[in-house]
Steps between C-alpha positions, in 0.01 A plus 500: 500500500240786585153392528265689279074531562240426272537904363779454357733636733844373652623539841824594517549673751608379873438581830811755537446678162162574576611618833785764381182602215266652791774616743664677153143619457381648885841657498510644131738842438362597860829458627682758281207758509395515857821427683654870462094646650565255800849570566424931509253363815669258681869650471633128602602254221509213736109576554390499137749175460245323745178642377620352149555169682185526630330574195711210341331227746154665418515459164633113566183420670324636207723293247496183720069522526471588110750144436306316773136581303707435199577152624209415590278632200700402219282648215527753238392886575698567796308699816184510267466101487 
């Protein structure tokens, strides 16, 4: 049964959800705009492949931090409380 705060609000959403939210997020429609720029200057597939990777575990971090603070300030108002 989600837990819900003195504003009202319910949380419903877990620890993966929220995850896949701010990866979704950092990465965005960047991957279908700027892939085509990147691959006219590397001229190697493979190499954009890993920077994407990279990029990937970057924006992981990110997610992973943003559920930790999450966790451990469970109020209303998101990065603003």
């Amino acid at each position: 049964m989600p837990e819900s705060n003195s504003y009202g609000l319910k949380k419903a959403l877990g620890y993966f959800s929220l995850t896949n939210i701010v990866v979704a997020d950092m990465i965005g429609a960047g991957i279908f705009t700027t892939s085509g720029l990147l691959l006219g200057q590397l001229h190697d597939p493979r190499l954009l492949l890993v920077l994407w990777v990279v990029g990937g575990g970057i924006a992981l971090c990110g997610a992973l931090s943003y559920s930790e603070l999450g966790a451990n300030f469970p109020k209303a108002g998101g990065e603003y409380v």
